[in-house]
Backbone as CSV, one residue per row, in Angstrom:
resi,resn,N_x,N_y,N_z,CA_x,CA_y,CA_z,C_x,C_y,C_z
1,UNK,102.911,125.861,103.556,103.576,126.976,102.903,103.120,128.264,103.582
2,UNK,103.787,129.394,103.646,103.720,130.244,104.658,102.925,131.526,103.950
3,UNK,101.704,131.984,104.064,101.176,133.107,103.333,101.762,133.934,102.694
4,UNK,102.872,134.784,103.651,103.648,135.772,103.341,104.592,135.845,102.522
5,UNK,104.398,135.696,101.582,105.715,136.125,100.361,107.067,136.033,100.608
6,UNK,107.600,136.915,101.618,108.497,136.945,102.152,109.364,135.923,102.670
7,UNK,108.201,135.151,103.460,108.295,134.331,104.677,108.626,132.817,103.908
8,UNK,108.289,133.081,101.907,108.376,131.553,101.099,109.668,132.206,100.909
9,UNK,110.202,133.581,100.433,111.450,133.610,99.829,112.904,133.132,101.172
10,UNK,112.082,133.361,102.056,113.074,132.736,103.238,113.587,131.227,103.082
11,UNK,112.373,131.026,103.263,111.830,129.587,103.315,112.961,129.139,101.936
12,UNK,112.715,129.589,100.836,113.065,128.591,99.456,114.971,128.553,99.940
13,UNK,115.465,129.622,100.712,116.864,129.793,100.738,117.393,128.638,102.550
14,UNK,116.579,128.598,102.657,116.847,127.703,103.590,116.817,126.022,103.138
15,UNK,115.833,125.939,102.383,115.513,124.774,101.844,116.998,124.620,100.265
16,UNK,117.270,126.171,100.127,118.486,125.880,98.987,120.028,125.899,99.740
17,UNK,120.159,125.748,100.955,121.168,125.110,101.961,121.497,124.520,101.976
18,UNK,120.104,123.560,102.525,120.205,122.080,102.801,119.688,121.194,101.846
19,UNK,119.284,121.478,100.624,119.263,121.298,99.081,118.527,119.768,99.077
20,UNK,117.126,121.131,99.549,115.624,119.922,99.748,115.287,120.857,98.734
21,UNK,115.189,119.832,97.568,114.861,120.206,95.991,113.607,120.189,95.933
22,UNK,112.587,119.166,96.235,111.055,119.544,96.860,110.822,120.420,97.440
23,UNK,110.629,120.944,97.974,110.893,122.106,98.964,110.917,123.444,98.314
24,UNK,112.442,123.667,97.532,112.854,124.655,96.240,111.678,124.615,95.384
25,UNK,111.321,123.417,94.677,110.713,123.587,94.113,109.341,124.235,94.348
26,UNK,108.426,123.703,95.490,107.491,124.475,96.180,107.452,125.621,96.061
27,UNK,108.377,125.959,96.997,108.537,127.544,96.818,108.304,128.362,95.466
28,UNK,109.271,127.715,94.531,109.656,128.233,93.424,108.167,128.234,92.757
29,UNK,107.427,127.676,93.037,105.982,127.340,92.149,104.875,128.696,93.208
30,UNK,105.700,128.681,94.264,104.459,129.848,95.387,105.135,131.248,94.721
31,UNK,105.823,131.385,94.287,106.580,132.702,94.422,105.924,133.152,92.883
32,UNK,106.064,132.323,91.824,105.052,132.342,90.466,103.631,133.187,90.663
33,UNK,103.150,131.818,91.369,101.828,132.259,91.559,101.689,133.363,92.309
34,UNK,102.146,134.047,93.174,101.848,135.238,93.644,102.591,136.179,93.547
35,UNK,103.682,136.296,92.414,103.935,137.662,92.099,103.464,138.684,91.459
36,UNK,103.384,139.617,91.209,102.452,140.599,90.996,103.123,142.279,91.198
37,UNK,102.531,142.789,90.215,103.420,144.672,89.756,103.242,145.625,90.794
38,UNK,102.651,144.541,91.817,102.994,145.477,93.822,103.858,144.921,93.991
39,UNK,103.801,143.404,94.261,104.909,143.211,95.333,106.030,142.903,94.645
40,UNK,106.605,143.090,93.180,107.853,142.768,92.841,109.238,143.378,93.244
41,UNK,108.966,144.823,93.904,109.826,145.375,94.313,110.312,144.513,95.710
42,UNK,109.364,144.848,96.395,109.857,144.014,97.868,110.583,142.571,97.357
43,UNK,110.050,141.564,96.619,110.557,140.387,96.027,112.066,140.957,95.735
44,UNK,112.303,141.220,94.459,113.764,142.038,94.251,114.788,142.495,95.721
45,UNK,113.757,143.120,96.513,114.948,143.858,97.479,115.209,142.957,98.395
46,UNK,114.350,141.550,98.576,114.120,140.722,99.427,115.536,139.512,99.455
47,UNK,115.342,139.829,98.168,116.238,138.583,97.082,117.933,139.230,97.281
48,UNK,117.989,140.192,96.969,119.188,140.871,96.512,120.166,140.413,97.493
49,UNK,120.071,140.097,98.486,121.561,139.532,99.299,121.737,138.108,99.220
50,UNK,120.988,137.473,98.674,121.084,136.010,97.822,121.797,135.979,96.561
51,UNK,121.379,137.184,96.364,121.966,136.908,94.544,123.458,136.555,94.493
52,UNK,124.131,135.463,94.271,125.332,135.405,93.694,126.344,134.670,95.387
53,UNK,124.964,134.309,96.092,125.799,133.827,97.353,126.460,132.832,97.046
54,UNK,127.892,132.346,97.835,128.092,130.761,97.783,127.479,129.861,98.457
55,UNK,127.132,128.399,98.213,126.334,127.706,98.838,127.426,126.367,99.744
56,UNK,127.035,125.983,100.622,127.803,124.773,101.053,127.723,124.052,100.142
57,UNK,126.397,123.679,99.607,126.475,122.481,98.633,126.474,122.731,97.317
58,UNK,127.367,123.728,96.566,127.315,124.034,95.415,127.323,122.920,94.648
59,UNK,128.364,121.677,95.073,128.723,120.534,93.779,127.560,120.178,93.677
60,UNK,126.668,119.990,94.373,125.368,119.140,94.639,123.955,119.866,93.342
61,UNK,124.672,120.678,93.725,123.652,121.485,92.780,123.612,121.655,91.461
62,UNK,125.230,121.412,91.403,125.714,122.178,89.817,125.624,120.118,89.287
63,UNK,125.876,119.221,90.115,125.435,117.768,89.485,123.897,117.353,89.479
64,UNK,122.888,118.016,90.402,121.466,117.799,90.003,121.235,118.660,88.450
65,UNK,121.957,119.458,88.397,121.628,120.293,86.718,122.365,119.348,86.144
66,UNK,123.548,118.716,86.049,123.984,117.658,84.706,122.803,116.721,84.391
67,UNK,122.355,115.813,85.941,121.556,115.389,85.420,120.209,115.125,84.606
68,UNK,119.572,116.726,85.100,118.677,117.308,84.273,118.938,117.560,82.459
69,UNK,120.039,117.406,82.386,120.304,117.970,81.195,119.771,116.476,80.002
């Protein structure tokens, strides 16, 4: 996993592409643990051209949540 904050929020959107859910999840557990009332801004501004992207594998995603349910 890559020190830099940044360098996991990359990381988690690459891994939410090619929809390596291990991976997501990782991330998703690094980004927890090291957020913090410095770096949330950069996080936010980091994020913001993700928000609301389409994915190649949307079906894939929106059927790993049925099955969660």
């Amino acid at each position: 996993m890559p020190e830099d904050l940044l360098s996991v929020i990359e990381l988690y959107f690459m891994a939410y592409d090619f929809q390596v859910l291990d991976l997501m999840q990782r991330c998703e557990n690094e980004l927890i643990n090291k957020i913090s009332a410095q770096n949330v801004t950069d996080i936010l501004i980091k994020l913001h051209p993700h928000l609301k992207r389409p994915s190649k594998h949307a079906n894939v995603v929106e059927d790993a949540e049925l099955l969660q349910i």
